[in-house]
C-alpha positions as CSV (number, residue, x, y, z in Angstrom):
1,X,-4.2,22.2,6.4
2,X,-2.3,19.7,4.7
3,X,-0.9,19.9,1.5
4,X,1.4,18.1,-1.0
5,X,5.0,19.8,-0.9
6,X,4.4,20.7,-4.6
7,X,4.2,23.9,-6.8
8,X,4.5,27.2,-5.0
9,X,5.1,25.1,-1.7
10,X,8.3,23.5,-3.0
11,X,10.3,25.9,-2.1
12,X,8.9,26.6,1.5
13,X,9.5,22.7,1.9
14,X,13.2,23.0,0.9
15,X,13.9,26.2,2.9
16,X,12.5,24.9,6.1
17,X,12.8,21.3,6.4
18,X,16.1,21.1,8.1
19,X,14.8,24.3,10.9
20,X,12.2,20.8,11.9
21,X,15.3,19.2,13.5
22,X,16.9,15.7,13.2
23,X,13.5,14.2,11.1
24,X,13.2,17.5,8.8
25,X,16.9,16.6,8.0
26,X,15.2,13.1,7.2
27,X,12.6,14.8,4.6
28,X,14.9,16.9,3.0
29,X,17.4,13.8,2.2
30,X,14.5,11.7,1.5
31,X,13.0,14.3,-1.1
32,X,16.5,15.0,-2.8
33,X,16.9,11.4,-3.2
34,X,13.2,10.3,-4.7
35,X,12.0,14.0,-5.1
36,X,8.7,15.2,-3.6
37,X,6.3,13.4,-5.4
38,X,5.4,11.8,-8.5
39,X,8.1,8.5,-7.3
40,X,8.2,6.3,-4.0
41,X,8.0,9.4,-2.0
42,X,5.1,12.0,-0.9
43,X,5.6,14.8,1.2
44,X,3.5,16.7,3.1
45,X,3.4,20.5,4.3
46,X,1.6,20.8,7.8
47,X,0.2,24.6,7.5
48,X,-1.4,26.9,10.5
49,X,-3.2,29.1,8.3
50,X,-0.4,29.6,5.6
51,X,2.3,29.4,7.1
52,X,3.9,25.9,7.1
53,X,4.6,24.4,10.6
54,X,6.3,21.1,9.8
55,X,6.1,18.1,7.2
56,X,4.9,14.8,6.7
57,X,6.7,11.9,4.8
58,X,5.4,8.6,3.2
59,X,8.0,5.8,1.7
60,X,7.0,2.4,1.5
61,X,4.4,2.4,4.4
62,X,6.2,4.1,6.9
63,X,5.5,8.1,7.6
64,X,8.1,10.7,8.6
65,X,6.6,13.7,11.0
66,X,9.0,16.6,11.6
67,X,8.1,20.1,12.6
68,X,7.1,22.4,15.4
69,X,9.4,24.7,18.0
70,X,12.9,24.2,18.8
71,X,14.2,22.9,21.9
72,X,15.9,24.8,24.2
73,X,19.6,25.2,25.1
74,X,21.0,22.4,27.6
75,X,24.2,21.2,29.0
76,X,26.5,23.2,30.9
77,X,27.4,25.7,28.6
78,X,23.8,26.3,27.5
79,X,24.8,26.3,23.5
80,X,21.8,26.1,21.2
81,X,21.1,22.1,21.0
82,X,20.0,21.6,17.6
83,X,17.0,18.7,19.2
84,X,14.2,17.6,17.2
85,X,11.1,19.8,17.6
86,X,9.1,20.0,20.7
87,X,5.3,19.1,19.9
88,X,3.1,20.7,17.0
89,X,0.0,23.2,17.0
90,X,-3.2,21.3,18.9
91,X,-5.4,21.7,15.1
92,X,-2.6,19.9,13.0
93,X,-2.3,17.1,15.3
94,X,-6.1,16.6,15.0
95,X,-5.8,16.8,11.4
96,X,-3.4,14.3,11.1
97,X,-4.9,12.1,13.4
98,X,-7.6,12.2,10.8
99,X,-5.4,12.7,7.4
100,X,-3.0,9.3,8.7
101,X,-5.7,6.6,8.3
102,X,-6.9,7.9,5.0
103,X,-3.6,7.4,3.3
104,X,-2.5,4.0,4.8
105,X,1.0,3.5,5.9
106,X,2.6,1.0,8.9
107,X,4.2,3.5,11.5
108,X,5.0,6.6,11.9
109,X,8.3,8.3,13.3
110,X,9.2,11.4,14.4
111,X,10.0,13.9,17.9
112,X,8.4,11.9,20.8
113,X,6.4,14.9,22.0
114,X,4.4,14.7,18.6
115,X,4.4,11.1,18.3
116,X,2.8,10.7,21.3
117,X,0.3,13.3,21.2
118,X,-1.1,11.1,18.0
119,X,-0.6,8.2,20.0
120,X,-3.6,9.3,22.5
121,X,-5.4,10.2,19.2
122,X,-5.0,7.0,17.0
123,X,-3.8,4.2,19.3
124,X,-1.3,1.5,18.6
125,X,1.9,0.9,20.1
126,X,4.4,3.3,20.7
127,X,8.7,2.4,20.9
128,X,11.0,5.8,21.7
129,X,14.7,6.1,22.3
130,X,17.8,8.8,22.0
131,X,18.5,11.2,19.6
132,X,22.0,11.9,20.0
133,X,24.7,15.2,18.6
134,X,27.7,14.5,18.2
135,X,29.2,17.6,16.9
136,X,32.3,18.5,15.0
137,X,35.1,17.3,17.0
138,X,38.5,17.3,15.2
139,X,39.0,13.9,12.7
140,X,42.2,12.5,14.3
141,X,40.0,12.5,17.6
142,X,37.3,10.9,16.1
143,X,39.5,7.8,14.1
144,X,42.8,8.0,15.2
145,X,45.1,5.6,13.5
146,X,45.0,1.3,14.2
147,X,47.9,0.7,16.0
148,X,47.4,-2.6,13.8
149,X,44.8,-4.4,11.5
150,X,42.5,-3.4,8.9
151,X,41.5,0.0,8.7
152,X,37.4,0.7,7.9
153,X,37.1,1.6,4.1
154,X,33.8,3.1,1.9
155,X,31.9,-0.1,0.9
156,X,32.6,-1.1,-3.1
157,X,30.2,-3.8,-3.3
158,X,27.0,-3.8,-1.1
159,X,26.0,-7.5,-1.2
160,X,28.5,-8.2,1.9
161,X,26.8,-5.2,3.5
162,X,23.7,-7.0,3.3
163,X,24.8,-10.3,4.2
164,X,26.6,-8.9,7.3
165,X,23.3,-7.5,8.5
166,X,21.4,-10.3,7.4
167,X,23.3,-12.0,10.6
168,X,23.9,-9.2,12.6
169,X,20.3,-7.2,12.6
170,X,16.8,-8.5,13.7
171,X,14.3,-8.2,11.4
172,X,16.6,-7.4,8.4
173,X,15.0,-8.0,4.7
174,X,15.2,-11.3,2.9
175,X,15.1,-13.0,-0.7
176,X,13.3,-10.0,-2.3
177,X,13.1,-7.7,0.1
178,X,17.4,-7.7,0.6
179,X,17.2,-7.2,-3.4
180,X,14.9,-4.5,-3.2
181,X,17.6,-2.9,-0.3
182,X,20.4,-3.1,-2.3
183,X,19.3,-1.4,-5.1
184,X,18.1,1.1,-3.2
185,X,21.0,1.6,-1.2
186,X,23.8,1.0,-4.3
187,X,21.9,3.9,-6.4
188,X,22.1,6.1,-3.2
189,X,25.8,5.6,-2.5
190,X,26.7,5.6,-6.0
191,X,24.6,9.2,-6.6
192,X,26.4,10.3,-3.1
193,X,23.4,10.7,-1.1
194,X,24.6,7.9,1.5
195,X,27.8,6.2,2.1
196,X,28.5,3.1,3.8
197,X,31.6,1.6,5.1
198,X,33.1,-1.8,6.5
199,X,35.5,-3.0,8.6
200,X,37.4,-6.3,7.1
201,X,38.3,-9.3,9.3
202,X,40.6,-12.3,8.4
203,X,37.6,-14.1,6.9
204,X,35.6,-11.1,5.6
205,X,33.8,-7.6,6.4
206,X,32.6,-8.1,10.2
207,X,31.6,-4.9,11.4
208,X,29.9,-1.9,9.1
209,X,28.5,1.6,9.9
210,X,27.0,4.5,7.2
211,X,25.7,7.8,6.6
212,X,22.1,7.0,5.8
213,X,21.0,11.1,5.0
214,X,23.0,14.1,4.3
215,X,20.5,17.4,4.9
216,X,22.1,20.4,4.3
217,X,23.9,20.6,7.1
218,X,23.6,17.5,9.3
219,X,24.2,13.7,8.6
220,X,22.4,11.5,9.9
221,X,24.4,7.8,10.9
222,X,22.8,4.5,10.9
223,X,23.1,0.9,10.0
224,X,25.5,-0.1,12.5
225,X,26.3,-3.8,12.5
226,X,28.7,-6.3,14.0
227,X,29.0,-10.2,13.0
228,X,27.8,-12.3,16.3
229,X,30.8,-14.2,16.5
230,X,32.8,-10.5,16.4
231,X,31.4,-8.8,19.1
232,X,33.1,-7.1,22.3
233,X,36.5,-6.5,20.2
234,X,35.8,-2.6,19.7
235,X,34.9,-3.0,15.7
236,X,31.6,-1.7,15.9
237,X,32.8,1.4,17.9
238,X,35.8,2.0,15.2
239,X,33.9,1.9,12.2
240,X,31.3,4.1,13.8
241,X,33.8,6.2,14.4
242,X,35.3,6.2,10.8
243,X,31.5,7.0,9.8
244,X,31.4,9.9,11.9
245,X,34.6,11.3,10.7
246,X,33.5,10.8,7.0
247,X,30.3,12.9,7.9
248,X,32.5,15.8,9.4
249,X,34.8,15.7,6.4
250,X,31.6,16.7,4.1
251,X,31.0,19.6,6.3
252,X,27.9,18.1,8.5
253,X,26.9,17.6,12.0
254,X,26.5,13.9,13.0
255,X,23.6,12.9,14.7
256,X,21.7,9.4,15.3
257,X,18.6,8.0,16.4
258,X,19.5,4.9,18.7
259,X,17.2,1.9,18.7
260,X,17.2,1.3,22.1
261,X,17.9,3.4,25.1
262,X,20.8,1.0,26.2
263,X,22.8,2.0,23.1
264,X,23.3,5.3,24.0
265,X,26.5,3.6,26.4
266,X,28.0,2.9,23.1
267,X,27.9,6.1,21.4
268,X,28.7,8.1,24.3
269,X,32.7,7.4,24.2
270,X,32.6,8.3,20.5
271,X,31.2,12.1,21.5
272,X,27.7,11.7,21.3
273,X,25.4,13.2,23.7
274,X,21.8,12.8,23.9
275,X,19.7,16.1,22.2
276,X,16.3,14.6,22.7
277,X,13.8,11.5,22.1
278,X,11.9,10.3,19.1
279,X,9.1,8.2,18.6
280,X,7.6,5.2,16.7
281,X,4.1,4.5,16.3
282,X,2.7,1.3,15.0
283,X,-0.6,2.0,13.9
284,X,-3.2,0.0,14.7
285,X,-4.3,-2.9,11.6
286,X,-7.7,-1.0,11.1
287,X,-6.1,2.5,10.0
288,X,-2.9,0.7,7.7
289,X,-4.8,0.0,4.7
290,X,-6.6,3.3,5.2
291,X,-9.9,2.0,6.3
């Protein structure tokens, strides 16, 4: 069954999300920022009889699937890896294969093992890459201090955020759409459920990095930019890095969803390992208007 995360199921929503992995964390960020219904935001319990199994997102057109069993330990010293869950129950993936097309929506993200079940079952095109851990290393390791320059700072205003990534990141919202981001993303920085930070060149911010959800125990990094003309000088990899000692400071795990497989060179140096793969599925035109 699915069911809004609403009434009695609140609470089974909020105690269980962040047991889904990397993407629960996701849900239970987005739902403390928007709430669980009744705003932008609907969220979804996925329930094997009545107990719930994983969840379902919806924010402007784009759905966030997290649940099922954990992964395994790996790496040498076989510590619990926190990964994003391994597959779902065989009925909820039909069920969602039928519930998706009836509510509309662009794509769908989520633990690749899942994702691509409902690829086989719905079609479209599917993109996947690294999650990656990082840990809780200690801070001076993670941002020791610049022998020289400008050190990476919490953004104050956002439009030079946006303008930055308006150069630096494909596909990045324009005219109304870069409106729309910033008010989203000042009212989430200013209400602390994100931060974002920049690195300042001679001429102006030319690198920037954030915290794009705290769950209750994990942050979850994103939005890492560089100017063109600024690239291959490290700035990328020290604001990062600044990021990720921010997230440890409020007492969470950093982890990250990379947007391409060759990326994962990048984050490696700054203590990131790989903890799994996620998955995005691009539904096909027929099923986004919930025809």
């Amino acid at each position: 069954m699915i069911r809004l995360a609403e009434g009695p199921l609140a609470p089974q929503f909020w105690q269980l999300a962040e047991q889904w992995g990397i993407f629960g964390t996701k849900l239970y960020a987005q739902g403390r920022i928007y709430g669980l219904s009744g705003g932008p935001l609907e969220v979804w319990l996925l329930l094997a009889g009545e107990r719930p199994v994983g969840a379902l997102s919806r924010l402007g057109g784009v759905f966030c699937l997290a649940g099922g069993r954990a992964a395994p330990a790996q790496g040498p010293t076989q510590r619990p890896i926190q990964a994003p869950a391994q597959g779902l129950p065989q009925a909820q993936l039909q069920e969602l294969a039928r519930f998706l097309p009836l509510v509309g929506g662009r794509c769908l993200e989520g633990p690749l093992p899942a994702v691509q079940q409902l690829a086989a079952l719905l079609g479209g095109r599917l993109e996947q890459s690294w999650v990656l851990q990082a840990g809780r290393p200690p801070l001076g390791q993670l941002c020791p201090p610049a022998e020289e320059g400008a050190q990476p700072r919490r953004a104050g205003r956002l439009a030079p955020l946006c303008q930055l990534h308006q150069l630096a990141t494909p596909g990045f919202p324009t005219g109304e759409g870069a409106d729309a981001w910033l008010v989203d993303a000042s009212w989430r920085q200013r209400h602390g459920f994100s931060d974002f930070y920049l690195l300042d060149g001679e001429t102006g911010p030319v690198s920037t990095a954030g915290i794009l959800f705290k769950g209750a125990s994990r942050g979850i990094l994103g939005a890492v930019a560089t100017h063109p003309a600024h690239r291959g000088r490290g700035y990328g990899a020290r604001v990062t890095a600044y990021a990720l000692a921010q997230a440890s400071a409020q007492g969470l795990e950093p982890w990250l969803c990379t947007a391409n497989d060759l990326l994962e060179g990048f984050y490696r140096p700054l203590g990131f390992a790989p903890a799994g793969r996620w998955g995005r599925l691009w539904l096909p035109e027929s099923q986004q208007n919930g025809e």
